[in-house]
C-alpha positions in Angstrom: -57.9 -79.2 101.9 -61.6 -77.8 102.3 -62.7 -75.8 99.6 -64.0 -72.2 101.0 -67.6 -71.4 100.0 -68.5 -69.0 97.3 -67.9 -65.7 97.9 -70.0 -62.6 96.7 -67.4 -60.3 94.8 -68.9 -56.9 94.2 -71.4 -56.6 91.6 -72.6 -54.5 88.8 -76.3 -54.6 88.5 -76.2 -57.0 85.7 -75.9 -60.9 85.1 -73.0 -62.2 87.1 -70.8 -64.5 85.7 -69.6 -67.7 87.7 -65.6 -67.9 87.5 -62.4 -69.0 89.7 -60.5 -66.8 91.8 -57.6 -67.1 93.5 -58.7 -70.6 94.4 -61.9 -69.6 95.4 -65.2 -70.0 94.4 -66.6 -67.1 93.1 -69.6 -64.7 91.2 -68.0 -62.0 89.0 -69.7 -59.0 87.8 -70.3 -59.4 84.0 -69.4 -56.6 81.9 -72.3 -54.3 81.5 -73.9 -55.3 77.7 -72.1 -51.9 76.1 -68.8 -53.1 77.0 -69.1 -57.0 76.8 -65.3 -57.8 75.3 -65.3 -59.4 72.4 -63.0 -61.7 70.2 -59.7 -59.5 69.8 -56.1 -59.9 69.5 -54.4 -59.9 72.7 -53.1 -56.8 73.7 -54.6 -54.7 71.4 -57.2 -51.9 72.5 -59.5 -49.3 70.9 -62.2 -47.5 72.8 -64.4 -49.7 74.4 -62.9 -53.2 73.0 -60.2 -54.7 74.9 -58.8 -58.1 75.7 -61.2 -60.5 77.6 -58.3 -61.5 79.6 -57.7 -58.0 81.3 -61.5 -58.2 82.1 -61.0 -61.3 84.2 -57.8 -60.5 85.9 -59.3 -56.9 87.1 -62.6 -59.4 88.7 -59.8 -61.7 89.9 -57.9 -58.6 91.6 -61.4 -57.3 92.8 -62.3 -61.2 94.5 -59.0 -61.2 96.2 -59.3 -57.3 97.8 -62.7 -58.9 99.1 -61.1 -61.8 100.7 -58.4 -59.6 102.3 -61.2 -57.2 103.5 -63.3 -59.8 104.8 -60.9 -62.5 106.0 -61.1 -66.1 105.2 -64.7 -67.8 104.7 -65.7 -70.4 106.7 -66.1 -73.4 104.7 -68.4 -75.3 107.1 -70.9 -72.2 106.5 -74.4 -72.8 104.9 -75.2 -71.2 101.8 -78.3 -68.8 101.9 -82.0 -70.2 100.8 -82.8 -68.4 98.2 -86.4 -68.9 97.3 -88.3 -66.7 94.3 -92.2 -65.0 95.3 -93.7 -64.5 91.9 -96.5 -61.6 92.3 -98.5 -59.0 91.2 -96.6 -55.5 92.9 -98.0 -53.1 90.3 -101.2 -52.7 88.4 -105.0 -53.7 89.7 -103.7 -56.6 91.7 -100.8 -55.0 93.3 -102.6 -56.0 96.5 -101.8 -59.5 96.3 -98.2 -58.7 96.5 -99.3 -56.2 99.9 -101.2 -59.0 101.1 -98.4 -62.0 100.5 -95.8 -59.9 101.7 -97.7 -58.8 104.9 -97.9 -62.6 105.5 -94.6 -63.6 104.8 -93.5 -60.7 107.3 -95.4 -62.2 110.0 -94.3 -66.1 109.2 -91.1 -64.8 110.0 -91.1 -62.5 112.7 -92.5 -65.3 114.4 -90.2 -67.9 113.4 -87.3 -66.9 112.2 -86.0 -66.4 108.9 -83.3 -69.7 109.3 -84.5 -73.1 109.0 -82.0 -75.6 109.3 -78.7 -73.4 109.8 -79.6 -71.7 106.4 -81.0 -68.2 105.9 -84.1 -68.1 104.0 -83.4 -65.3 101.5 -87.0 -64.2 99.5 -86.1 -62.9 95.9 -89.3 -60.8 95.2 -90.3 -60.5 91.4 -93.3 -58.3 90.0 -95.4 -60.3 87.3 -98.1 -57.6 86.9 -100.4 -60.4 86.6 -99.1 -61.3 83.2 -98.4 -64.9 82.4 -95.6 -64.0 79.8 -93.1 -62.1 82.4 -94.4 -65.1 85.2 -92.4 -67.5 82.1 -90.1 -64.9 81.8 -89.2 -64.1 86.0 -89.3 -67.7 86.7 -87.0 -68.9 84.3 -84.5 -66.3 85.4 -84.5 -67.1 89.0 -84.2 -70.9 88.2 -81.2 -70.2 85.7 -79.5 -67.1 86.9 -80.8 -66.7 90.6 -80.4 -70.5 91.4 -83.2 -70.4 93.6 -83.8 -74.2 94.9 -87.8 -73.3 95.5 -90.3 -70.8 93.8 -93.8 -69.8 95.6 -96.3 -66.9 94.8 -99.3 -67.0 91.8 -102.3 -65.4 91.5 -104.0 -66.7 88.4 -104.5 -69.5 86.3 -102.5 -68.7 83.5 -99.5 -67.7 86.0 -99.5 -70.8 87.3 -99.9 -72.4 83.9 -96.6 -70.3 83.1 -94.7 -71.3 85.8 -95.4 -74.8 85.1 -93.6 -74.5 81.6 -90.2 -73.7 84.1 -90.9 -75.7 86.3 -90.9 -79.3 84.9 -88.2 -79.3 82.5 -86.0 -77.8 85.6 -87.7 -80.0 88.3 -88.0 -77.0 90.4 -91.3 -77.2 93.2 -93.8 -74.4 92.7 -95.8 -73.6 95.4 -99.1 -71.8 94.7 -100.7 -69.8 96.4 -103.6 -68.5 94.7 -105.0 -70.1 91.3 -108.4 -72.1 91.3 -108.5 -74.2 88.1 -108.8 -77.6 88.9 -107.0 -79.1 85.7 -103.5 -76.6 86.7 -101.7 -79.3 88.2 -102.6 -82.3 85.8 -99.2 -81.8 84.0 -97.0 -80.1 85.9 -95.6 -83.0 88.6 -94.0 -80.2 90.3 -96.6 -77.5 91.5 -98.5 -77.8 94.5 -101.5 -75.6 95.3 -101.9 -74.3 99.0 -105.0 -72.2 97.9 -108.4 -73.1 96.5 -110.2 -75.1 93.8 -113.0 -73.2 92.1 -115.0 -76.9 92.3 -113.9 -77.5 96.1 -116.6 -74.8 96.5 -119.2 -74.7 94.7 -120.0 -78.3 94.4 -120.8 -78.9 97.9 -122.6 -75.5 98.3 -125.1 -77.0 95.1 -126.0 -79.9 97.4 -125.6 -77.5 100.6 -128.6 -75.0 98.6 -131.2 -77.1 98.0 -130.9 -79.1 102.0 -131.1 -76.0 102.9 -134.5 -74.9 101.0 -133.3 -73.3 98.0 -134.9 -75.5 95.4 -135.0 -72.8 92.3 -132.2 -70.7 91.5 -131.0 -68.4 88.7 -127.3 -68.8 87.4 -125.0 -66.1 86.4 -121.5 -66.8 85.8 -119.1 -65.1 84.0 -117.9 -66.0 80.6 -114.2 -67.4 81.3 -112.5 -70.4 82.4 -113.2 -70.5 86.5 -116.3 -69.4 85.6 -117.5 -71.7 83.3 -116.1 -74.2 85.8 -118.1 -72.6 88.6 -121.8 -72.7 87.1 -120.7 -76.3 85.3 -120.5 -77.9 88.7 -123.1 -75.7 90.6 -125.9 -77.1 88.4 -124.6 -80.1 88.2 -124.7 -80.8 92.4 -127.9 -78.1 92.4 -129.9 -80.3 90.2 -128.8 -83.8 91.4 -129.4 -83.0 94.9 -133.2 -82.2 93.6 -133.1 -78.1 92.8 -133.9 -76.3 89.2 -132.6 -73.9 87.7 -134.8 -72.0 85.9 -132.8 -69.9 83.8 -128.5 -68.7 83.2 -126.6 -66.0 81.8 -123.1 -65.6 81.3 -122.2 -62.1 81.4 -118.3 -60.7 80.1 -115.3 -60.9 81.8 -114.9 -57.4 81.2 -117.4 -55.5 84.0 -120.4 -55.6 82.7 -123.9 -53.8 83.2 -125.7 -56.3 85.4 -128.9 -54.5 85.2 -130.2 -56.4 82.3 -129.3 -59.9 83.8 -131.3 -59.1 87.0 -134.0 -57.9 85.2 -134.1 -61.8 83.6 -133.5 -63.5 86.7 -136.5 -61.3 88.5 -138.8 -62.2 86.2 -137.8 -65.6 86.2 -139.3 -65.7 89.6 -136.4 -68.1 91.6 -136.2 -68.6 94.5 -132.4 -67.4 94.8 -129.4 -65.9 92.3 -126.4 -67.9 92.2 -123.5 -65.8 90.9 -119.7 -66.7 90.5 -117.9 -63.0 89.0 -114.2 -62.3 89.5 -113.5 -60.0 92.8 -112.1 -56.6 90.5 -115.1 -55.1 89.7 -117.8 -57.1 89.4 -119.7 -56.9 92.9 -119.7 -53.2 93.0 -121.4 -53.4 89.4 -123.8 -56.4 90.4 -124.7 -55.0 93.8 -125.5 -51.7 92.4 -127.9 -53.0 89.4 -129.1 -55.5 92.5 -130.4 -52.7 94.6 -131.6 -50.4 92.1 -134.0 -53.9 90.7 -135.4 -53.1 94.1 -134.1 -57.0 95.2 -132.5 -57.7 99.0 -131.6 -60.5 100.9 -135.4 -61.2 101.9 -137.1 -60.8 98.4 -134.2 -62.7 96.2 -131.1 -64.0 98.4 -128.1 -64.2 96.9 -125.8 -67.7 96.8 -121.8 -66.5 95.6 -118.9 -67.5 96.2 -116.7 -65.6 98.2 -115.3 -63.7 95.6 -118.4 -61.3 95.9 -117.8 -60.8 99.3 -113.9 -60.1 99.6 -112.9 -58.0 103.0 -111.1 -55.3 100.8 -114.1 -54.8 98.8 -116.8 -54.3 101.9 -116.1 -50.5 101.6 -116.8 -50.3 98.5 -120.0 -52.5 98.6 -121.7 -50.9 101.7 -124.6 -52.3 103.1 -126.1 -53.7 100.2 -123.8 -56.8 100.2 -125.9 -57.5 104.0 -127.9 -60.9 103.9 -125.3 -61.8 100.9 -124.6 -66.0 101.4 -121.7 -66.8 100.4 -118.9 -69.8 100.6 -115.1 -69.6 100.8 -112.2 -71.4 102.7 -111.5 -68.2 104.8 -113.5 -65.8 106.7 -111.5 -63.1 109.0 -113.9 -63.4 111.1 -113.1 -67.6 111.4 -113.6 -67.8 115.2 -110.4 -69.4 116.6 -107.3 -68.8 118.7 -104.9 -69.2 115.6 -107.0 -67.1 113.3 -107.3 -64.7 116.2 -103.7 -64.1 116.9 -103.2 -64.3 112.8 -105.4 -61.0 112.7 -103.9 -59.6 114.7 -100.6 -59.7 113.7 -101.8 -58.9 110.2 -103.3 -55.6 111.3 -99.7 -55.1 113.3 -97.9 -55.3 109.8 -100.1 -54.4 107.4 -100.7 -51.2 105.4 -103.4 -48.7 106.6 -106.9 -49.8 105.4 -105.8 -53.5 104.7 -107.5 -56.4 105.8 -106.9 -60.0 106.0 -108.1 -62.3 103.3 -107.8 -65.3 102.0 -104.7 -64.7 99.9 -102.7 -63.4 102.7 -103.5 -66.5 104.8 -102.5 -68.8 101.5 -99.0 -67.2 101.6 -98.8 -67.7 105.1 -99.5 -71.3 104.9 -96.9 -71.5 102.3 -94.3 -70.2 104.2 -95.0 -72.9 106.9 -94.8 -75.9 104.5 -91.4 -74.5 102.8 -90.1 -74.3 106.3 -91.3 -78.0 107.1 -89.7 -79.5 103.9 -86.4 -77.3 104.8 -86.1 -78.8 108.5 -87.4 -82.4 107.2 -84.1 -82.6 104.7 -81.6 -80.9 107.0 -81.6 -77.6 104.7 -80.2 -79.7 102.0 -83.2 -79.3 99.0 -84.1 -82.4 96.9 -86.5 -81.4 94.5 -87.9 -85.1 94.1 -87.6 -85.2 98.2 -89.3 -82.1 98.3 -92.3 -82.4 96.7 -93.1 -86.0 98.3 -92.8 -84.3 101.7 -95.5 -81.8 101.0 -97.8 -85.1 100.0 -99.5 -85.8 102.9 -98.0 -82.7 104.8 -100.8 -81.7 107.0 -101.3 -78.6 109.9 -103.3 -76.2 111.8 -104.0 -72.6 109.6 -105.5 -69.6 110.8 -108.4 -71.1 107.9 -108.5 -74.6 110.1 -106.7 -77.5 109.4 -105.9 -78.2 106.2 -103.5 -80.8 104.2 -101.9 -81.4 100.9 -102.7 -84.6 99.3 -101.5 -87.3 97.2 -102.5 -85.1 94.1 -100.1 -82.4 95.1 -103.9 -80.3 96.0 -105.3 -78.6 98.9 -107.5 -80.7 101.3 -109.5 -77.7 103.6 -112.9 -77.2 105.2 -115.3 -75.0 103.0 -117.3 -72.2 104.9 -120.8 -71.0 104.8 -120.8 -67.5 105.5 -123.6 -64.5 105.7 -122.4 -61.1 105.5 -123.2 -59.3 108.6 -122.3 -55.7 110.5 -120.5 -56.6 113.9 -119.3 -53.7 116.0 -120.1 -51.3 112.6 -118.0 -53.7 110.0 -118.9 -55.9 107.6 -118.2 -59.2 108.2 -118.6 -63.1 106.5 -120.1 -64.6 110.0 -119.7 -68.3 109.3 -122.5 -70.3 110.8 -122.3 -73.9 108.4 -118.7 -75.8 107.9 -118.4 -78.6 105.3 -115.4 -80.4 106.7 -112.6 -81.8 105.0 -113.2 -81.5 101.3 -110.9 -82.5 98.4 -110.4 -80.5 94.9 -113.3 -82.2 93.6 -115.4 -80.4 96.4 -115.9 -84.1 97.8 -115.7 -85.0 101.4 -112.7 -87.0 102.4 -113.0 -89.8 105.1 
């Protein structure tokens, strides 16, 4: 006789606990934490005690009034997908959750939301950026959720979190936002769909100085990606033939840049290369950039494109004009895909939002879980899983773009000039390095 699948018997809002009913698989509703039973001769009751036998027989009772509601379950029918989205819904990056959730909305109005006869079913969890709850959410949806797949991230030390879940409980983390190179090193099981802080900056050193920028000033701020950043931007700047004549490492925390500019001025380069996180940083380097009386003619800027995020022009103005900058993803990326991508993205998303890099990450997430779903018949192998997505290659609204061997984004890399088109700034892309690896080296 076919066993019928589990059925959902109705739940309190805390931990449910997995039990037999009536022949039946099914989830009980624990007993809220104030009335947990505990060890107690049978029969005997006094206030909130009582015997952990009455307990189960009122969830069995409660399982079998479902089942005589609901009628018989199908047995041949396909468990839901749950997947868990770790991200940042509250705080100063709630708008990566906006932004990943805007995308995920548009994967699946336009494909669906079942891959392979199972419903893909997106357990949303707030990490307010904090690597300690990340640990904490992700080991909860693995244990208690039973999720079969976990995607989301928006900095290293997230990802580094997850990773600590992850391996022991073979469970495939798909990432889409956290640019350390070293993240995936040790953790077999994560896979990065975003960007590498070295995959671009190293070939915009060499790009710099082809391109007639032969002294430069470095600023990059004191913390891991950005250590990373002006490590490998001297090291291609100088070997491809440039100088830099002088670097400063300003805080983490948003500093006065005023000082800094005031060195690399009278340093005399030829250009300012500057790496600075996205949250607050460019308004405070833009502003002590202007008032040193510097512009994109007398002192051009090299960044990457964290300087020049779309949800930040209004807040830059028109001082971030001339600003060079490179990045995986412009919106203004001039193709069909991208084209359509936009607008769906203004279709869906919240007033004032615009499409960035992050959104398009989370979008080309979505389309990989739904390739490795299809590829195994909606029947999830972790081991299976994870080899799929090596080599998995396809067209993004970015270009095209792969995962490879190394479990790490393969992408072109963009050089872009901010510029006002139709009264909106916009990175204008006029240089592409194609194909590049983590490393920031071209693959053949």
């Amino acid at each position: 006789m076919k066993r019928a699948p589990h059925t959902l018997c109705p739940r309190s809002p805390h931990l449910g606990t997995v039990a037999r009913c009536a022949g039946v698989g099914a989830i009980l509703p624990a007993a809220p934490p104030s009335t947990r039973p505990r060890l107690r001769p049978t029969g005997v009751r006094s206030g909130l005690l009582f015997d952990r036998r009455d307990w189960y027989r009122g969830a069995a009772a409660a399982c079998l009034a479902l089942l005589v509601a609901g009628g018989t379950a199908r047995a041949d029918e396909p468990t839901p997908l749950r997947i868990g989205f770790l991200g940042s819904y509250s705080g100063g990056a709630a708008a990566f959750g906006q932004e990943t959730d805007t995308a995920i909305k548009i994967w699946m109005q336009q494909h669906g939301d079942t891959v392979a006869g199972r419903k893909i079913v997106l357990l949303r969890r707030d990490t307010q950026g904090q690597a300690n709850i990340v640990r904490q959410e992700a080991a909860e949806l693995v244990s208690r959720d039973k999720v079969e797949l976990i995607a989301g991230i928006a900095l290293t030390p997230e990802a580094l979190a997850a990773a600590t879940v992850s391996t022991p409980a073979h469970m495939p983390v798909l990432i889409v936002n956290a640019a350390t190179k070293s993240i995936l090193d040790h953790a077999p099981y994560l896979a990065r769909f975003g960007f590498t802080t070295g995959q671009e900056v190293a070939p915009f050193g060499t790009w710099a100085v082809e391109h007639g920028f032969k002294t430069v000033y470095a600023i990059y701020t004191d913390y891991g990606p950005g250590l990373e950043a002006g490590r490998v931007f001297k090291k291609t700047f100088t070997e491809a033939g440039g100088k830099i004549v002088g670097e400063v490492k300003p805080p983490f925390t948003t500093p006065d840049y005023s000082p800094y500019l005031q060195r690399a001025k009278d340093a005399h380069p030829q250009a300012i290369f500057i790496f600075a996180p996205a949250a607050g940083h460019p308004v405070a380097f833009l502003k002590a950039y202007s008032d040193a009386g510097l512009n994109a003619q007398n002192m051009p800027v090299l960044a990457t494109g964290d300087l020049a995020d779309e949800n930040e022009f209004d807040q830059l103005g028109d001082a971030a004009l001339g600003m060079i900058t490179v990045f995986d993803y412009s919106e203004a990326h001039d193709s069909p895909f991208n084209h359509e991508f936009v607008k769906a993205f203004y279709s869906a998303a919240p007033p004032g939002m615009r499409p960035e890099f992050t959104a398009v990450a989370a979008y080309d997430v979505m389309h990989a879980i739904y390739n490795v779903v299809a590829a195994q018949g909606g029947k999830l192998d972790p081991d299976k899983t994870m080899a799929l997505l090596k080599g998995m290659h396809f067209e993004s609204p970015r270009g095209p773009i792969a995962i490879d061997q190394n479990r790490d984004i393969v992408q072109n890399i963009y050089i872009r000039k901010v510029e006002k088109i139709g009264g909106k700034l916009q990175n204008v892309e006029f240089d592409t390095i194609p194909t590049v690896n983590d490393l920031g080296e071209p693959v053949k």
